[in-house]
Each structure stands twice: as structure tokens, then as C-alpha cells.
C-alpha positions in Angstrom: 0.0 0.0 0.0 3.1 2.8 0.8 5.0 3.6 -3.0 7.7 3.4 -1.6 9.7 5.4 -4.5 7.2 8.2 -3.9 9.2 11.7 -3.1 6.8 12.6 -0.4 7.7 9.2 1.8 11.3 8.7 1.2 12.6 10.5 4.2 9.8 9.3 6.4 10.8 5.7 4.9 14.3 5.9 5.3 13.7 7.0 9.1 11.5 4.3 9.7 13.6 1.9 8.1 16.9 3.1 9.9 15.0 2.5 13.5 13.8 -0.7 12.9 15.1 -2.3 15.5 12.7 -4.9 15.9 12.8 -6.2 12.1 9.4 -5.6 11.6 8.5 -6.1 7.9 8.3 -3.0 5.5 4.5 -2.9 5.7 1.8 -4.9 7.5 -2.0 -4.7 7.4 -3.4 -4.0 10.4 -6.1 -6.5 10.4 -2.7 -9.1 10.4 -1.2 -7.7 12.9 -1.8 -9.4 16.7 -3.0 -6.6 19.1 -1.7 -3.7 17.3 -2.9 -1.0 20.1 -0.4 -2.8 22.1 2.3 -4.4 20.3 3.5 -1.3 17.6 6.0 0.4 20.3 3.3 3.1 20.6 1.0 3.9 23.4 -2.2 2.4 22.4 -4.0 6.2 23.1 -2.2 7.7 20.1 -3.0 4.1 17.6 -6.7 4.6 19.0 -6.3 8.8 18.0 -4.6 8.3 14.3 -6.7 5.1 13.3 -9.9 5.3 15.3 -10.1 9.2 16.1 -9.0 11.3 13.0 -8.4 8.3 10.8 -12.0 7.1 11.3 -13.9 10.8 10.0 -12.2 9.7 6.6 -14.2 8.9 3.4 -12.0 5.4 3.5 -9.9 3.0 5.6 -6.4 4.3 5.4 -4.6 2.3 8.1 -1.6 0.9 8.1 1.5 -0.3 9.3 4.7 0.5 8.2 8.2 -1.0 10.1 6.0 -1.5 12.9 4.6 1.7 13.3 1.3 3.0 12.8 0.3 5.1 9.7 -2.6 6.7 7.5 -1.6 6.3 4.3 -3.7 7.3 1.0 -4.8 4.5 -0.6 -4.6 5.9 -4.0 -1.5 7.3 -3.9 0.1 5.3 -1.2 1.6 8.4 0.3 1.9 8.4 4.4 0.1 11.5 5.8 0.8 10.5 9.2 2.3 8.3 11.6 2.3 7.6 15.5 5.4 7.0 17.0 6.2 6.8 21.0 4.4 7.4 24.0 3.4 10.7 23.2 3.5 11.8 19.5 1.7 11.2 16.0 2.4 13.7 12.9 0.4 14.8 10.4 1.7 16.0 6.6 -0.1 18.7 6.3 -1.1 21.3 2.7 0.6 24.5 3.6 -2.0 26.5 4.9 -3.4 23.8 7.3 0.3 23.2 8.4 0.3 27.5 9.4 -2.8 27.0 11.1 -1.8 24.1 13.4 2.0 25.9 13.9 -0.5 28.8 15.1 -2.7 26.5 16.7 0.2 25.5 18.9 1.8 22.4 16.9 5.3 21.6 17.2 7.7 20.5 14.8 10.3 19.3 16.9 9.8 16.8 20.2 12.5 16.0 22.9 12.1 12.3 24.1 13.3 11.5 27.6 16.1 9.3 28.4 15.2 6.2 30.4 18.2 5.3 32.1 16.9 2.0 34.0 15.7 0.9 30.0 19.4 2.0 29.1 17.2 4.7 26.4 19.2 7.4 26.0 17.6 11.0 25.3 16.6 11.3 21.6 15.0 14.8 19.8 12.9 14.3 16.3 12.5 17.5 14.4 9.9 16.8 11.6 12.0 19.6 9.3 14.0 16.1 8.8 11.2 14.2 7.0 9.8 17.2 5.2 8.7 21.0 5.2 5.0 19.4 5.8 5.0 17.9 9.1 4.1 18.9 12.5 3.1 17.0 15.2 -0.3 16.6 16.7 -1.5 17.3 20.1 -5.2 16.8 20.1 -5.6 20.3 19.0 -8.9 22.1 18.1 -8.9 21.6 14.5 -7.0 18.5 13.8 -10.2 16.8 12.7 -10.1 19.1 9.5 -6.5 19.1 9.1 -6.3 15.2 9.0 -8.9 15.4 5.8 -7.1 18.1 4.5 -3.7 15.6 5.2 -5.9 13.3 3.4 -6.9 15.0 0.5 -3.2 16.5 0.0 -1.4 13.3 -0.3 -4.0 12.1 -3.0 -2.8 15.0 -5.2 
């Protein structure tokens, strides 16, 4: 389902793939996948927010998995208009004016993760500016409802 030679996913891709630790396949269905709320390396609050949440106002089904993670990809296109990662963060690939509107709304674009000593995790940043212009990172911001069709819509182009 993710074209994987598309320009809009190839940094997100090659992030994925680089953290793979696990050696989860490339991509997965979801309905294949044994208790993904619980077993993607994601809190099972953000999975329920990108697939059931904003993922579910859409006109189709556009989950996915993708090295293990959680995604909304179009299924048209197969471009990723956003992901879940951690205990705390999902991004959205946003049409410019949406993406000003969140960044005014209070979305971030960059996220310091903790360092878990007793897990031996060290301290890790992700700045979205890495996997394109697009991103920012959701919060469950007034709005995001809208901006996840218009996500939607903008990777089908």
C-alpha cells in the first residue's frame, strides 16, 4: 500500500527503516497484525487517535503499518500523511496552509524524548524539518479533525 519510490515518503521511509530495530517487515495490514494498540512500540491512546479518532472521520480506511509503526496512508496514492510513534506523538503532513494553522494552533515541529536510564534509552530529539517542510506533530488540537482530511486529500494529489 506505501510507494515506496514516492518523493513525499522517502525520508519518512528511510527513518523508519533506519530504526527498525525490531525487524518488523516493511509494511503490514493492520487486520494481520496481533494486538496492534499494544504491540506497535506506541502507546495504544495515540493508535486509538490516528486510526480510530482522526483516521476514522475519513471517506476510506487508510490504516496501516509500516516497520512496525502506525500510519494513515492514502490509498490511492500510497503516500503516508501521518504516523504515531512513542508514548506521546503522532504527525500529520499537512497542505501548507493547514500546516500555518496548526504551527498557530500550537503544533510543534520538533519533540525532545526522555532518556530512560533504568531501560538503558538514551535522550533522543525528532525534528519533523528532517522528513519534510510538511510535518508537525499533533496534540489533540482544536482543529486537527479538519486538518487530518485536509492531510488526506493533499497526499492524494
Amino acid at each position: 500500500m506505501v510507494d515506496f519510490n514516492h518523493p513525499a515518503n522517502r525520508k519518512l521511509v528511510a527513518n523508519f527503516q533506519s530504526r527498525n530495530e525490531r525487524g518488523n517487515p516493511r509494511e503490514l495490514d493492520p487486520a494481520k497484525a496481533e494486538n496492534p494498540y499494544y504491540t506497535l512500540g506506541t502507546h495504544p491512546e495515540i493508535v486509538e487517535r490516528l486510526w480510530d479518532e482522526l483516521g476514522g472521520a475519513l471517506p476510506v480506511s487508510c490504516r496501516w503499518i509500516l516497520f512496525g509503526r502506525p500510519v494513515l496512508v492514502h490509498p490511492a496514492s500510497g503516500v503516508v500523511f501521518a504516523f504515531a510513534g512513542g508514548t506521546h506523538t503522532y504527525g500529520l503532513r499537512l497542505p501548507p496552509p493547514e500546516r500555518a494553522d496548526a504551527v498557530k494552533a500550537g503544533a510543534k515541529t520538533v519533540h525532545e524524548y526522555p532518556a530512560y536510564p533504568e531501560l538503558k534509552v538514551a535522550a533522543s530529539r525528532l525534528d519533523l524539518a528532517d522528513l519534510g517542510a510538511e510535518w508537525v506533530f499533533g496534540g489533540w488540537l482544536k482543529g486537527e479533525d479538519d486538518w487530518c482530511r485536509a492531510a488526506f486529500e493533499f497526499a492524494g494529489e
